[in-house]
N, C-alpha and C positions, 0 to 999 in steps of 0.2 A: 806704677809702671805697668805697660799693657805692651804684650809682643807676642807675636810668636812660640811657641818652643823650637826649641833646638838650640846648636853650636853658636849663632847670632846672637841669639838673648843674651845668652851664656858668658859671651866674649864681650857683650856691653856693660854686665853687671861688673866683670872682671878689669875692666878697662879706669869705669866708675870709680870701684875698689880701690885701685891702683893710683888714681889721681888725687884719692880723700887720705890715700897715706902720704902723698907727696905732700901734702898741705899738711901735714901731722896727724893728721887721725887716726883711731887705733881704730882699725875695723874688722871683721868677720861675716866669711861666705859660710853658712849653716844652709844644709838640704833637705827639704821638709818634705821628699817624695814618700809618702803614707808605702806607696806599695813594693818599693825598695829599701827602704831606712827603717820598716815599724813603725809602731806606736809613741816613740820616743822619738820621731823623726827632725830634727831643727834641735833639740833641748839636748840631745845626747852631745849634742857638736859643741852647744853653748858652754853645758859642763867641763868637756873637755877643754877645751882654751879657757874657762876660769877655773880649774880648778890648784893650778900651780901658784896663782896669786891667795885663794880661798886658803891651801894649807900656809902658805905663808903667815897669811895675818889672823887665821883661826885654827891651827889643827885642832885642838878640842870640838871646834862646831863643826869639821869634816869627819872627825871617829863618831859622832853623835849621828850624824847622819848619812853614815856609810852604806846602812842595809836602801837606802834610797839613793842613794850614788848608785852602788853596785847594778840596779835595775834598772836605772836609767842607760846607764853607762857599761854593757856587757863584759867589756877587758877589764873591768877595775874589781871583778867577779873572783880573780886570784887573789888580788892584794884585800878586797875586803871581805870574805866568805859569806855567803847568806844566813845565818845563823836563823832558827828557826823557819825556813822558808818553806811555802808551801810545795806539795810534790809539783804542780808546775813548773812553779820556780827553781825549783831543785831539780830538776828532769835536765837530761839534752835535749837543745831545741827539735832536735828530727825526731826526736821520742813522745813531744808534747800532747797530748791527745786528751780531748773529756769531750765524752757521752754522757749523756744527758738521757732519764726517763723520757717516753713518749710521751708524756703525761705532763713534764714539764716544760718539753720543746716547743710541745703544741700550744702550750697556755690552757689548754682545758684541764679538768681533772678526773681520772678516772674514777667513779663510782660504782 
């Protein structure tokens, strides 16, 4: 699909949606805007809408793969704590911060 951005897109993808559930389909609108959503942009959303079926028919393979829920998925950050997580990931996001040697930013080495 090729459009525009904006509210038009927007309202045809939703339109779309809306007529593929009339027919039965189970669908999902996922936002994969990199520079509003992160790094996890589209996948966080996936996980969310499966993950109520996921513990259903696996809770063992969701507590296994909690500490990767958890990052993907920010809110699930109370219910599954980061256990050994790096100080990034263990930081507040407003507090994230790494500096980097010049040495190593630049790709040269200082001699």
């Amino acid at each position: 699909m090729e459009g525009s951005r904006g509210p038009g897109r927007q309202r045809w993808i939703e339109d779309l949606l809306a007529k593929a559930r009339e027919d039965g389909a189970e669908t999902l609108l996922v936002s994969c805007f990199l520079e509003t959503h992160g790094a996890w942009a589209g996948v966080a959303d996936l996980f969310r809408a499966l993950l109520p079926s996921m513990e259903a028919a696996d809770p063992a393979l969701v507590r296994r793969h909690s500490y990767a829920l958890a990052l993907t998925v920010p809110e699930l950050r109370s219910r599954f704590p980061l256990k050994d997580a790096s100080l990034t990931d263990s930081s507040p996001v407003k507090e994230r911060v790494r500096s980097y040697p010049v040495d190593r930013a630049s790709g040269s080495s200082m001699v």
